[in-house]
N, CA, C and O atoms as a CHARMM CRD file, in Angstrom:
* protein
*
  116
    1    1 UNK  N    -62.02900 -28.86700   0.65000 PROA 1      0.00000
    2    1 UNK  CA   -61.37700 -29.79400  -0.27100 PROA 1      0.00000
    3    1 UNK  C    -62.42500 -30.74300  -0.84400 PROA 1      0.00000
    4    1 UNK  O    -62.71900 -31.72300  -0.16000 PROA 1      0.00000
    5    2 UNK  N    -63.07200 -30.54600  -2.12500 PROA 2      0.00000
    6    2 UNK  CA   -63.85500 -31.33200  -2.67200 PROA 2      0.00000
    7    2 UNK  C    -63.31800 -32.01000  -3.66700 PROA 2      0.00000
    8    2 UNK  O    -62.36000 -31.54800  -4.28700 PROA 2      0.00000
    9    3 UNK  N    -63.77400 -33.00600  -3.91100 PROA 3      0.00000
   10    3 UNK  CA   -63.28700 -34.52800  -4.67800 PROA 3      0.00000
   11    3 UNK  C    -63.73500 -34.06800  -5.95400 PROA 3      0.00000
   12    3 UNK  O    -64.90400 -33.70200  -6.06700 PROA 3      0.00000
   13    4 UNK  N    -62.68600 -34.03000  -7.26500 PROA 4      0.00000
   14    4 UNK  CA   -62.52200 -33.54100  -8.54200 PROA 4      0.00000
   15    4 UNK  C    -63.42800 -34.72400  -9.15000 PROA 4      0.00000
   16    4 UNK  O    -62.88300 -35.58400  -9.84100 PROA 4      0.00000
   17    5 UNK  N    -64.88600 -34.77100  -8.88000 PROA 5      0.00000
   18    5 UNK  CA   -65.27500 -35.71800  -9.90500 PROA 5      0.00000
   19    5 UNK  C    -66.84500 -35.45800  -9.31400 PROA 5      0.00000
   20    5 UNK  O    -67.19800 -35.08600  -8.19500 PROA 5      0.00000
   21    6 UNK  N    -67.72000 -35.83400 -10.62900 PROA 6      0.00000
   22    6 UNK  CA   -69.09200 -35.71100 -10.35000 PROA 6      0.00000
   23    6 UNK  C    -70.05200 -35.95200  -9.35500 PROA 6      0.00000
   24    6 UNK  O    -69.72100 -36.95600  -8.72400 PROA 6      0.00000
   25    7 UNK  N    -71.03300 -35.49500  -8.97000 PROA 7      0.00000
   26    7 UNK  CA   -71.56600 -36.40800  -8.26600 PROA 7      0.00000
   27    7 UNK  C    -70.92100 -35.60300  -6.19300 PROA 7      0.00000
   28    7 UNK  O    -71.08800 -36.09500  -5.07600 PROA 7      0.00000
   29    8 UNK  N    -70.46000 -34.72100  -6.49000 PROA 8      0.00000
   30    8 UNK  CA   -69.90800 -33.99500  -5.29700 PROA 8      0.00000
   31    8 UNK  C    -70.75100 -33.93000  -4.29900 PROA 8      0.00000
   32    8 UNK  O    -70.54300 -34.35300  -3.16200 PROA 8      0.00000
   33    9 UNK  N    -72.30900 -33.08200  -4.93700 PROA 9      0.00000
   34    9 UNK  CA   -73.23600 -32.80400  -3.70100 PROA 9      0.00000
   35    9 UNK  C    -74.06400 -34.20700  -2.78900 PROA 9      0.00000
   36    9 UNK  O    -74.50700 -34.27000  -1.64200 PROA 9      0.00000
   37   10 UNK  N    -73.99900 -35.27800  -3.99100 PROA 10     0.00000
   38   10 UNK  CA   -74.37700 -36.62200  -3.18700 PROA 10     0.00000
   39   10 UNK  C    -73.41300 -37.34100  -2.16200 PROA 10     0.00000
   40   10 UNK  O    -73.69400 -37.91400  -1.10900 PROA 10     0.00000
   41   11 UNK  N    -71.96500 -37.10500  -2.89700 PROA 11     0.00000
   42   11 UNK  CA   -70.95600 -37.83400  -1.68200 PROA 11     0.00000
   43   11 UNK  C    -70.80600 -37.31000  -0.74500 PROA 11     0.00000
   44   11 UNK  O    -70.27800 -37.96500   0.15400 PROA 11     0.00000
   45   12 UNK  N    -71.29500 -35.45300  -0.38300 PROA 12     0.00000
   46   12 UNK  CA   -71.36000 -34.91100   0.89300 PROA 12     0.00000
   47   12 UNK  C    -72.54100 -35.40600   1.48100 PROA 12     0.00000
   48   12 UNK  O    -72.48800 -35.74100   2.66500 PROA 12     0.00000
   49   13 UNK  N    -73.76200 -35.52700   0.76100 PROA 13     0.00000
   50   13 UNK  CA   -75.56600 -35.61400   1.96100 PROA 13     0.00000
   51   13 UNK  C    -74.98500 -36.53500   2.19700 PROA 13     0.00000
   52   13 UNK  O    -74.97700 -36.55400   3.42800 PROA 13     0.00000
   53   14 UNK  N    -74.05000 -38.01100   1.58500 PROA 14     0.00000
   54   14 UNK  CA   -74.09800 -39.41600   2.02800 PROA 14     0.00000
   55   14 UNK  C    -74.14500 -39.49700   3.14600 PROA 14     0.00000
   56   14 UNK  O    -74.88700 -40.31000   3.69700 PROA 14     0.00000
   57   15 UNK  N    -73.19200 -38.49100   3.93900 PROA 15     0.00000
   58   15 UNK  CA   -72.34300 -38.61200   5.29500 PROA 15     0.00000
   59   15 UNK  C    -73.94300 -38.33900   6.35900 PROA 15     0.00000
   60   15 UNK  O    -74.18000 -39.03600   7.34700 PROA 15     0.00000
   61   16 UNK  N    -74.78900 -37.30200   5.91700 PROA 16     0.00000
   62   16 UNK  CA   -75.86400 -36.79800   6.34500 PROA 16     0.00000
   63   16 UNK  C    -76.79000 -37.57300   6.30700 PROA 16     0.00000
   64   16 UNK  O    -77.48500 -37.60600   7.32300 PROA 16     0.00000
   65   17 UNK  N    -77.25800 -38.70600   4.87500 PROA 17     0.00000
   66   17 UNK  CA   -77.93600 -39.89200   5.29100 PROA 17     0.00000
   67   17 UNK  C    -78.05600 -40.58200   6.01900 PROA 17     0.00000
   68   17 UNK  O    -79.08900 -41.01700   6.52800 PROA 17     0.00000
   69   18 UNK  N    -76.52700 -40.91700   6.29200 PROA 18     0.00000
   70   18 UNK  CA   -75.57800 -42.49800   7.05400 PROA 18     0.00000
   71   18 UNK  C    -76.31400 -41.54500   8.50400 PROA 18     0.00000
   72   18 UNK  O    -77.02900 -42.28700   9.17900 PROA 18     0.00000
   73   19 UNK  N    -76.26700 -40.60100   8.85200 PROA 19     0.00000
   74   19 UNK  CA   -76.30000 -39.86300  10.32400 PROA 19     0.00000
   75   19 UNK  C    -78.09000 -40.36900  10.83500 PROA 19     0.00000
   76   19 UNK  O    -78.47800 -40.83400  11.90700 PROA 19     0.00000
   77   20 UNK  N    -78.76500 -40.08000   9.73500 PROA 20     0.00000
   78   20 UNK  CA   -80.36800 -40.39700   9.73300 PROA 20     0.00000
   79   20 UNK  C    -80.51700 -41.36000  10.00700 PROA 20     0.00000
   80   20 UNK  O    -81.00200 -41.55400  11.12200 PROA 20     0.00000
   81   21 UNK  N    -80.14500 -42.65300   9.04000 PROA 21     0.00000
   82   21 UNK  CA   -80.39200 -43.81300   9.10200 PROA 21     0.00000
   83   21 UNK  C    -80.50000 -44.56100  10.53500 PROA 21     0.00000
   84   21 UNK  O    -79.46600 -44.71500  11.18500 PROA 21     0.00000
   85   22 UNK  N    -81.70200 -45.01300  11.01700 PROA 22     0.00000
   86   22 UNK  CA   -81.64100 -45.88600  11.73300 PROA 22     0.00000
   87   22 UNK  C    -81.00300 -47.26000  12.07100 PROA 22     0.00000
   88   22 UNK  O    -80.68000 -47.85400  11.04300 PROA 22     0.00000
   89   23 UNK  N    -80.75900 -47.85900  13.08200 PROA 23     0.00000
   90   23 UNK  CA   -79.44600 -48.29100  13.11500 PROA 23     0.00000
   91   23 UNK  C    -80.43200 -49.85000  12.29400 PROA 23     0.00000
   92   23 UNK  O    -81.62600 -50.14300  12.36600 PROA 23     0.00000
   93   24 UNK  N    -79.35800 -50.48600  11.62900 PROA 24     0.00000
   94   24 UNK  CA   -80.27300 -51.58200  11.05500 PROA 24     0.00000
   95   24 UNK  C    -80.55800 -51.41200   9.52400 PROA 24     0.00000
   96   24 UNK  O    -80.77100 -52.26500   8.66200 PROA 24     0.00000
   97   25 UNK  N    -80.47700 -49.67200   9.43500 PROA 25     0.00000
   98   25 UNK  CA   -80.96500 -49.69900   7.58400 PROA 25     0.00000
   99   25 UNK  C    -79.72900 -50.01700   7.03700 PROA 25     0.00000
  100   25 UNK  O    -78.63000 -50.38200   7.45500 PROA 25     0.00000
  101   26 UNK  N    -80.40900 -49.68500   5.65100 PROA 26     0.00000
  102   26 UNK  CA   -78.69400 -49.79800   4.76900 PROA 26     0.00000
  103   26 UNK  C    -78.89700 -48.26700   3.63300 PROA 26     0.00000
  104   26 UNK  O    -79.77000 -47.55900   3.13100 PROA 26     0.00000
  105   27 UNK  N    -77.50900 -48.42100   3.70500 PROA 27     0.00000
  106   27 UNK  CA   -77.90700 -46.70300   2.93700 PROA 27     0.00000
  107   27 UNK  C    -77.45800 -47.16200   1.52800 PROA 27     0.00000
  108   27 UNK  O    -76.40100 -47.72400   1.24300 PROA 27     0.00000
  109   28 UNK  N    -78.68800 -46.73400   0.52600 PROA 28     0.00000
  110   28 UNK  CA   -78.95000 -47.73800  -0.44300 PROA 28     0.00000
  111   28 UNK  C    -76.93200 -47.29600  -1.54300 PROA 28     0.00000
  112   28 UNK  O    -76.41500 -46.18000  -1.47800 PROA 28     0.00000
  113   29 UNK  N    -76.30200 -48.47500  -2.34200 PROA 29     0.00000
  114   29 UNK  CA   -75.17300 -47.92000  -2.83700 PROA 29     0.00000
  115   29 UNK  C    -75.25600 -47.63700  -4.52100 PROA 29     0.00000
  116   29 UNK  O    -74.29900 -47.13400  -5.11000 PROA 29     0.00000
């Protein structure tokens, strides 16, 4: 179920960033 609007393959890595990120960063918006 993917979200009817642009920009799809970034709002999935987001989840994959947020996982990287060390605790303390900010995941840029």
């Amino acid at each position: 179920e993917l979200p009817e609007k642009p920009g799809i393959g970034i709002e999935l890595n987001e989840e994959e960033v947020r996982k990287h990120l060390k605790e303390g960063e900010t995941f840029f918006e």
